[in-house]
C-alpha positions as CSV (number, residue, x, y, z in Angstrom):
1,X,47.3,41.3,48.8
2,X,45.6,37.9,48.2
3,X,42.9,37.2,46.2
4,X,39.4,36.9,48.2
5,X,38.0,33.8,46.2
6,X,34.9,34.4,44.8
7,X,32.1,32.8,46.3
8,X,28.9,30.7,44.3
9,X,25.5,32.3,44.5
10,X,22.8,33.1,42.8
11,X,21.2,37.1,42.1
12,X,17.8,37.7,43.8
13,X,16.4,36.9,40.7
14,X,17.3,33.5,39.9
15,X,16.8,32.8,44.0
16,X,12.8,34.5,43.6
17,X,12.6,32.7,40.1
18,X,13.9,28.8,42.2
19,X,11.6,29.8,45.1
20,X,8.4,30.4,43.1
21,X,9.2,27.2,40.3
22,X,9.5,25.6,43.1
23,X,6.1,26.4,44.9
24,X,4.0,26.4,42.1
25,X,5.8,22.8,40.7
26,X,4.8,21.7,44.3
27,X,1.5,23.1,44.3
28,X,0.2,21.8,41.1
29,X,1.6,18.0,42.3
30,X,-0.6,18.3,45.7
31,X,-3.2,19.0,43.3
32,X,-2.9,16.2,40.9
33,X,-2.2,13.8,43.8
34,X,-5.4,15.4,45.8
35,X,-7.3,15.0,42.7
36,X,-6.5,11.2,41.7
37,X,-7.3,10.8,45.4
38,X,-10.7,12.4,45.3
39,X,-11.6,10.6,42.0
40,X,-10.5,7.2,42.9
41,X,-12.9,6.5,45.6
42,X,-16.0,7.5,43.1
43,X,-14.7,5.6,40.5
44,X,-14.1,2.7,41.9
45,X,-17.5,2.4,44.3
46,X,-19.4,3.2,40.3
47,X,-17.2,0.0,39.1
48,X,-18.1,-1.8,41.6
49,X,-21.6,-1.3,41.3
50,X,-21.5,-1.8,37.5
51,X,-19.4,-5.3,38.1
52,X,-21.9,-6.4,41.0
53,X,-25.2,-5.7,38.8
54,X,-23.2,-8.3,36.0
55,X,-22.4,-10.5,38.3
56,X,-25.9,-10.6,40.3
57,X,-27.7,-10.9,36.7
58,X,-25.0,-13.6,35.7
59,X,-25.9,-15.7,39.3
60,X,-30.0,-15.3,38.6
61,X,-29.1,-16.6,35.1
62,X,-27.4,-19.7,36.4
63,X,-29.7,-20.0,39.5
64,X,-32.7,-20.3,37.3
65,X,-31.1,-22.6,34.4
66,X,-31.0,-27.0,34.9
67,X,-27.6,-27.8,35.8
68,X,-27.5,-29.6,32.7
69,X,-28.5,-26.5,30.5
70,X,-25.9,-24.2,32.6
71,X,-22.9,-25.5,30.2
72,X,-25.3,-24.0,27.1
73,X,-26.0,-20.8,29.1
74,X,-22.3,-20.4,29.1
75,X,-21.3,-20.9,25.8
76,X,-24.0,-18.8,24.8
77,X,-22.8,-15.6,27.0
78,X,-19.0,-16.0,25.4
79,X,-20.5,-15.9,22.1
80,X,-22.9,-13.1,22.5
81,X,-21.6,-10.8,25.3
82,X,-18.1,-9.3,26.2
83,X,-18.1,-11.2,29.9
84,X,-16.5,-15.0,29.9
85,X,-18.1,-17.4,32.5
86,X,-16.4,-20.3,33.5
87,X,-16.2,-23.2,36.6
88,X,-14.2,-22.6,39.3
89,X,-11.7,-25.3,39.9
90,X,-9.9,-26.2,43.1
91,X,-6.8,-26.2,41.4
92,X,-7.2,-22.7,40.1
93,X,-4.7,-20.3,40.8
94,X,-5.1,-16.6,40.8
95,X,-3.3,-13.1,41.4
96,X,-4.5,-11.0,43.7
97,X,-6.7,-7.6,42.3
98,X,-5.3,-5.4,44.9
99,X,-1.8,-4.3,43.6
100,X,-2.8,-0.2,43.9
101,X,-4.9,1.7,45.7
102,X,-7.7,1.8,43.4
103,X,-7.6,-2.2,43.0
104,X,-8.0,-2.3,46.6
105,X,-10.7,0.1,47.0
106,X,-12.7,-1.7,43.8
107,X,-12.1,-5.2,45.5
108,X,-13.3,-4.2,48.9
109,X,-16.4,-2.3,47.8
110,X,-16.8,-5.6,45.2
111,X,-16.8,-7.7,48.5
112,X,-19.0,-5.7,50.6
113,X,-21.5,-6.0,47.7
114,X,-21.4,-9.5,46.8
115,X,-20.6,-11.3,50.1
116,X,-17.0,-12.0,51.7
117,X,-16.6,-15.1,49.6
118,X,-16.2,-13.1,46.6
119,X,-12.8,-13.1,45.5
120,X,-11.4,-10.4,42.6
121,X,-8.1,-11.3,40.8
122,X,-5.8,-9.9,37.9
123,X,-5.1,-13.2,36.8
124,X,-7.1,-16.7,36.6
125,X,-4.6,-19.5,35.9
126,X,-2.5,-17.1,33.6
127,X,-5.2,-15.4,32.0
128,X,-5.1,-11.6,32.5
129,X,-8.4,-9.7,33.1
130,X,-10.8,-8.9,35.7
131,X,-11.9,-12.0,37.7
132,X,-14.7,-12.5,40.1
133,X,-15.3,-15.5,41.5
134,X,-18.7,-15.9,42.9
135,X,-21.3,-19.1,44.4
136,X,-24.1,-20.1,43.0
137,X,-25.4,-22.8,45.2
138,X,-22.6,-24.6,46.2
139,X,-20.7,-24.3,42.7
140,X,-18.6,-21.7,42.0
141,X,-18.0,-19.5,39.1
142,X,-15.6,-17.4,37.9
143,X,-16.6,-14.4,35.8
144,X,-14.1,-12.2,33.7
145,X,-15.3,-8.7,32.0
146,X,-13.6,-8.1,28.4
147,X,-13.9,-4.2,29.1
148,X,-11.4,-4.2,32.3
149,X,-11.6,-0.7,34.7
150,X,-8.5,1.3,34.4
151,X,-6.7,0.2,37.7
152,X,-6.1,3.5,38.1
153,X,-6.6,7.2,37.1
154,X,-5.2,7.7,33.2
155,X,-1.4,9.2,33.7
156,X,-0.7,12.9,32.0
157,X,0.1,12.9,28.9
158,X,3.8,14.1,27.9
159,X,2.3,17.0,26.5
160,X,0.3,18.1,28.9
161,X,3.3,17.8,31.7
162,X,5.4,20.1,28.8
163,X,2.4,22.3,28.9
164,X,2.7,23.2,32.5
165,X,6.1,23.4,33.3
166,X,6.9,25.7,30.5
167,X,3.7,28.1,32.2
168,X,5.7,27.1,35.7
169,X,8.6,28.5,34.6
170,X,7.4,31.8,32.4
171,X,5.1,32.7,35.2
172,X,7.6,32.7,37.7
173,X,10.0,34.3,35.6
174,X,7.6,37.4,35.2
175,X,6.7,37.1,38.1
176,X,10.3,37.3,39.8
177,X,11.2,40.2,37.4
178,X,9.1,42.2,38.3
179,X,9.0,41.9,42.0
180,X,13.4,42.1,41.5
181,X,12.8,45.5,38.6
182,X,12.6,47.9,41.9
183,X,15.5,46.2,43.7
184,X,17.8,45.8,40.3
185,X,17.1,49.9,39.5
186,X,17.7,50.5,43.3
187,X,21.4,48.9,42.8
188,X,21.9,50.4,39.6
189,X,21.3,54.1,41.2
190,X,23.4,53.0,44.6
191,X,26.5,52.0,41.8
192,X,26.2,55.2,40.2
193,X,26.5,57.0,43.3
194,X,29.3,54.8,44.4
195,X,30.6,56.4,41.3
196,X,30.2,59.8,42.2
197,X,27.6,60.3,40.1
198,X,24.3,62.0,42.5
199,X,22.1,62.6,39.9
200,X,20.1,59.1,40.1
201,X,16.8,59.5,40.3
202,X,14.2,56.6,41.2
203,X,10.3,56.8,40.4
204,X,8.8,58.2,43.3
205,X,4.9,57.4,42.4
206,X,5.2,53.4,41.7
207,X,2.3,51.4,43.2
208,X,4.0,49.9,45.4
209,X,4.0,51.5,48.7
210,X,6.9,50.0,49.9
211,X,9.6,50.7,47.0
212,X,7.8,54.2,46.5
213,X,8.8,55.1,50.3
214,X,12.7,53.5,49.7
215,X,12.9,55.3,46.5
216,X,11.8,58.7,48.2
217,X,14.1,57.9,50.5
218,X,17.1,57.0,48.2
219,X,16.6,59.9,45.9
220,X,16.6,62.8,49.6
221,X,19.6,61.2,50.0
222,X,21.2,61.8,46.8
223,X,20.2,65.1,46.9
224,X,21.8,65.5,50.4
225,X,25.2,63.6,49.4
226,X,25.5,66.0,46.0
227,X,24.8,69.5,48.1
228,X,27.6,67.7,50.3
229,X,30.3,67.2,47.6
230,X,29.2,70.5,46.5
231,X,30.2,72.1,49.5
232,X,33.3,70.3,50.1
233,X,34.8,71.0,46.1
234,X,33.9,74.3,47.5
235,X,36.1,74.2,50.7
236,X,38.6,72.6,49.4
237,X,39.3,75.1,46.5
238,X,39.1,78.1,49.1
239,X,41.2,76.3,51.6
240,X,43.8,75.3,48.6
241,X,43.8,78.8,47.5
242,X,44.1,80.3,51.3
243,X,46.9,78.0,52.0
244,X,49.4,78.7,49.0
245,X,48.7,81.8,48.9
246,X,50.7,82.3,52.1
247,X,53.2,79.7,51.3
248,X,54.2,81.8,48.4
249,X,54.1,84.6,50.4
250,X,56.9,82.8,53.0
251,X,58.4,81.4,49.9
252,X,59.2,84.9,48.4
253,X,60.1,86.1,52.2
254,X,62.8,83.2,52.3
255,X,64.4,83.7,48.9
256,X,64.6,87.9,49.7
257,X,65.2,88.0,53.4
258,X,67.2,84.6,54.4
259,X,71.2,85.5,53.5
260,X,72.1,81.9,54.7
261,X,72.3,79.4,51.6
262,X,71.2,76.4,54.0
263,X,68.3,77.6,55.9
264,X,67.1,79.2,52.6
265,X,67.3,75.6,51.1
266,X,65.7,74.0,54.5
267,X,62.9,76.4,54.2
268,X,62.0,75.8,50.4
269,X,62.0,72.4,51.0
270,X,60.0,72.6,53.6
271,X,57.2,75.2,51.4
272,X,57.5,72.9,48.4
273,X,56.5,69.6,50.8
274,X,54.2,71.4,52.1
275,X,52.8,72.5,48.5
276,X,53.2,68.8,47.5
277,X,50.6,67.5,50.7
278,X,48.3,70.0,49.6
279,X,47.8,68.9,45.9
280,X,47.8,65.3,47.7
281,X,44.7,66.5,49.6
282,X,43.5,67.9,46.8
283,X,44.1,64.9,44.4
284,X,42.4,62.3,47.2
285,X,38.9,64.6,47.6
286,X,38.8,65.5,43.9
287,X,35.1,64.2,42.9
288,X,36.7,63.5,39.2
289,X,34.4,63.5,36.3
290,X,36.4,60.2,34.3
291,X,36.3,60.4,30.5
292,X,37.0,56.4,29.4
293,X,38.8,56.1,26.4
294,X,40.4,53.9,24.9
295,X,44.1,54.3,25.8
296,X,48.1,52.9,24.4
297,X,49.3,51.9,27.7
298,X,52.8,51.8,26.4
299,X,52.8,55.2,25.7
300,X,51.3,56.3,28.6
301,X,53.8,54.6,31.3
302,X,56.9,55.7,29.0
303,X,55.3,59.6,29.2
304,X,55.0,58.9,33.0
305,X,58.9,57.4,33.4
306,X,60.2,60.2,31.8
307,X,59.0,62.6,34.2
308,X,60.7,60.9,36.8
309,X,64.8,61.9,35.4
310,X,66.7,61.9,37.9
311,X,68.7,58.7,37.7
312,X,70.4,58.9,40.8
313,X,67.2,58.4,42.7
314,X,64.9,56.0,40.6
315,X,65.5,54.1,37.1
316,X,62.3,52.6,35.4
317,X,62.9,50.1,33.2
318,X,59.6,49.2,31.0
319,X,58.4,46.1,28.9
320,X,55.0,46.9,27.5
321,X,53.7,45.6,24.7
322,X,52.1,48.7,21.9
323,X,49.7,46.3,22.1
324,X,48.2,47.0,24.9
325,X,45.0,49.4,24.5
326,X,43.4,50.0,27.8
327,X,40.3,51.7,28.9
328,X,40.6,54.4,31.3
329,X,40.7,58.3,32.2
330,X,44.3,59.4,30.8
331,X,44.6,62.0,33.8
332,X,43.7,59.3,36.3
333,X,45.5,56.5,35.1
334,X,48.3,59.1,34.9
335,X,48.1,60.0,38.5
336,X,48.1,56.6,39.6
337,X,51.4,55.6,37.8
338,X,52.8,58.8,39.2
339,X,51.8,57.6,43.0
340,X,53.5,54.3,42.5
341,X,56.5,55.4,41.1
342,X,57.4,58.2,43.4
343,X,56.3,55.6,46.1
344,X,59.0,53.4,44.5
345,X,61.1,56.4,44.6
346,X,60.4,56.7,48.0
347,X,61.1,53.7,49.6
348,X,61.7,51.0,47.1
349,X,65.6,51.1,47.5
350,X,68.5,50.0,49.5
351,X,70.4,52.9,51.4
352,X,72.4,54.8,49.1
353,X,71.5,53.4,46.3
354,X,68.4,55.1,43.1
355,X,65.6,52.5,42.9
356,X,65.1,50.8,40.8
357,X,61.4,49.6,38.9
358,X,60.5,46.9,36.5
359,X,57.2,47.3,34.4
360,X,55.7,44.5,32.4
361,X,52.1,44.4,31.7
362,X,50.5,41.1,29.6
363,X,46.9,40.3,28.6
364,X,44.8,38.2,30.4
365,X,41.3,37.6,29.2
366,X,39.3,41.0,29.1
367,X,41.5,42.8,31.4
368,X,45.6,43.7,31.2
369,X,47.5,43.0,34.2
370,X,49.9,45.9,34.6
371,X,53.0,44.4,37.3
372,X,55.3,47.2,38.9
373,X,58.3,45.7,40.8
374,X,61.0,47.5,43.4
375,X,64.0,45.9,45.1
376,X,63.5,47.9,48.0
377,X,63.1,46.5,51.6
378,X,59.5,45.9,50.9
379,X,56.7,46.0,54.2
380,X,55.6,43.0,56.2
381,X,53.1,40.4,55.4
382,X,50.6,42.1,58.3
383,X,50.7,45.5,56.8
384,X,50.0,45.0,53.1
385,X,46.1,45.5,53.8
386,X,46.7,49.1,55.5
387,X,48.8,50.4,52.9
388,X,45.6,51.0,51.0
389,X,44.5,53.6,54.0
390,X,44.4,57.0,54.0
391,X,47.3,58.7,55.7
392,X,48.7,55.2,56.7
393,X,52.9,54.8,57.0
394,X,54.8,51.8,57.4
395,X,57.7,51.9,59.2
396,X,60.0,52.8,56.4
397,X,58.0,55.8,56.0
398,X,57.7,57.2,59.4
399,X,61.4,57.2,59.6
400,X,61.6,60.2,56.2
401,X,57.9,61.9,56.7
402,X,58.1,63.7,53.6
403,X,54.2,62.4,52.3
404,X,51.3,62.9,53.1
405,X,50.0,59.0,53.4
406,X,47.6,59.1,50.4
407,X,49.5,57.9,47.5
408,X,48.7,54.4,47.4
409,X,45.2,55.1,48.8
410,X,44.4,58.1,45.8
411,X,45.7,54.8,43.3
412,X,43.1,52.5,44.9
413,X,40.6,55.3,45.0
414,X,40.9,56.0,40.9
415,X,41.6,52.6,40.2
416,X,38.0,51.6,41.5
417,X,36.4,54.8,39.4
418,X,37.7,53.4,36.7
419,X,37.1,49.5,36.9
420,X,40.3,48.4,37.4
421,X,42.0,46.7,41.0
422,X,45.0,46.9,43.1
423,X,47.1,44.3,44.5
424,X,50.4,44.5,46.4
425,X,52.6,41.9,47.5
426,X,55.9,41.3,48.2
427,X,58.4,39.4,46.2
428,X,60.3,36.6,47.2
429,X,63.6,37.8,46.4
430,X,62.7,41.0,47.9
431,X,60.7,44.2,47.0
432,X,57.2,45.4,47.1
433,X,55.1,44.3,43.8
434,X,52.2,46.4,42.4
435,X,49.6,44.9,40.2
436,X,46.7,46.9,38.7
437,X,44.3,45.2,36.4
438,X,42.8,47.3,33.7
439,X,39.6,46.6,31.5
440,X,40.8,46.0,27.8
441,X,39.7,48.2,25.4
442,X,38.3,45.8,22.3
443,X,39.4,47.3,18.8
């Protein structure tokens, strides 16, 4: 049976906790952008008012002043003020103010103020600053502030950005754990009852009216699955009891009444398969309470081998390492050995010859891979899958109906109770090959 690969995703949690980073991250840059948005336009009409009011004060001054005496007035504003003053050349060249959107909104609302002649620049002849060139008369002046406005809003400080992305991503981890602590006890209960155990219960008075109504909901049906199982261990132990009962009866019968050696034979045969598709049943519906312990798994398969001794029907050969400690239910892990090799038994050999089984198990990570090999026939490709079903026969078995079609299902079935997984395939050379992976006990 091939692998299914296993396929990338995330847990409800880390998906919530993505979602939620995600929309408050995005929420908190709308609001810094909406912000720095709102504040620029204030900002820069307030600079543009303060810049105006110097540069209308710094035109009366040079308005009123002898052309002769402006050159004084100059020199005497660089010395005792932070503003430079200075003629405008022709040959002056500048860099435009308006490299952001704050430049541009200060240099319009600068030219709307002053007249459309005003021109604001970043750079006067390779000089950086704030430049405004403005007329007085016909001569023209340029002005430059010492104290230049920020050309745009003051960028976060590293700090601050650490500041709220660590409160982004705590809130929306408590935030996603505790909208995902309902659904997370929710699985938890539905895996224990996978399990077979029906005593989860789930808080029926939460606040939330939604996960109270699933919970009440989860832990009725519980209660109705356990008063099932109930009743079925029930009915199944009466109807095991009523059937053999009357199969010892006709056994007894047979052995006192039947003179003929043959049909005596025939009909014990027939009362022991019979007895054997009972416990089958039985073994299949069990609800088995598994005790996990650690377990030697070379011990356990050698017990198991020697009870098959018949040599002229199956001959197990095992290589397993003392190793080897395993975790799992020593009554369960023994009935699912026993289902595989009297499967082997079965139909894992050529006509007229015992079969014959290889066992090798090895370490692989946590788990142990335990392999069990035939050089029977094997089953086709298509079928593998259904071997795994209840009361399901290949071919091979239809042809000797001495089962009861559970064997490999009641291995699959304990194997799941007790962590572990089932995999058949065939072998290349021929023969059916049965993996089971087991947890590994840590010493």
């Amino acid at each position: 049976m091939p692998r299914r690969r296993r396929r990338l995703g995330l847990s409800l949690f880390w998906r919530t906790f993505a979602w939620l980073a995600l929309l408050l991250a995005g929420v908190g840059l709308v609001w810094v952008i909406t912000f720095r948005e709102l504040e620029a336009e204030p900002r820069a009409v307030e600079a543009a008012h303060q810049l105006g009011d110097l540069v209308t004060l710094t035109r009366a001054a040079l308005t009123d002043v002898e052309p002769i005496q402006r050159l004084v007035l100059l020199k005497s504003l660089e010395q005792r003020a932070s503003i430079h003053v200075q003629v405008a050349e022709p040959k002056d060249f500048w860099e435009a103010y308006d490299q952001s959107a704050f430049a541009k909104r200060l240099a319009l609302a600068l030219s709307s103020r002053l007249g459309a002649d005003t021109v604001v620049a970043r750079s006067v002849n390779g000089a950086p600053g704030l430049w405004v060139r403005f007329y007085t008369g016909r001569d023209a002046y340029w002005l430059r502030t010492q104290a230049e406005p920020a050309a745009s809003l003051p960028r976060p400080r590293a700090w601050w950005l650490a500041l709220v992305l660590g409160a982004t991503l705590l809130g929306s981890a408590v935030i996603a754990g505790l909208i995902n602590r309902p659904l997370v006890e929710l699985s938890e209960a539905a895996n224990r009852i996978g399990e077979g155990e029906y005593d989860s219960h789930l808080n029926e008075h939460t606040l939330t009216s939604e996960i109270r109504d699933v919970n009440r909901g989860f832990n009725r049906m519980a209660r109705v699955l356990a008063k099932l199982e109930q009743d079925r261990s029930v009915m199944l132990a009466g109807i095991s009891h009523d059937l053999r009962t009357p199969l010892a009866r006709l056994r007894l019968e047979a052995e006192m009444s039947v003179e003929d050696d043959m049909a005596r034979n025939a009909m014990a045969q027939d009362i022991d398969q019979l007895d054997a598709i009972i416990t089958k049943f039985m073994d299949y519906a069990r609800p088995t309470e598994l005790q996990l312990q650690p377990l030697q798994l070379s011990e356990l398969v050698d017990h198991e081998a020697r009870l098959f001794r018949n040599t002229d029907e199956i001959r197990i050969r095992h290589h397993v390492p003392a190793t080897l400690i395993v975790m799992g239910d020593p009554t369960e892990l023994g009935r699912v050995l026993q289902n595989v090799f009297e499967n082997a038994r079965r139909y894992g050999h050529a006509p007229g010859e015992p079969a014959r089984v290889e066992v090798i198990a090895q370490a692989r990570g946590t788990e142990v891979e335990l392999t069990m090999r035939d050089h029977g026939p094997g089953v086709p490709d298509a079928v593998i899958a259904e071997l795994t079903k209840p009361f399901y026969r290949g071919d091979a078995a239809r042809t000797a109906v001495t089962g009861s079609g559970l064997g490999l299902a009641i291995v699959e079935k304990a194997l799941q109770r007790m962590g572990g997984q089932l995999e058949i395939s065939n072998a290349q050379d021929g023969g059916l090959i049965t993996r089971i992976r087991l947890q590994r006990a840590s010493v």
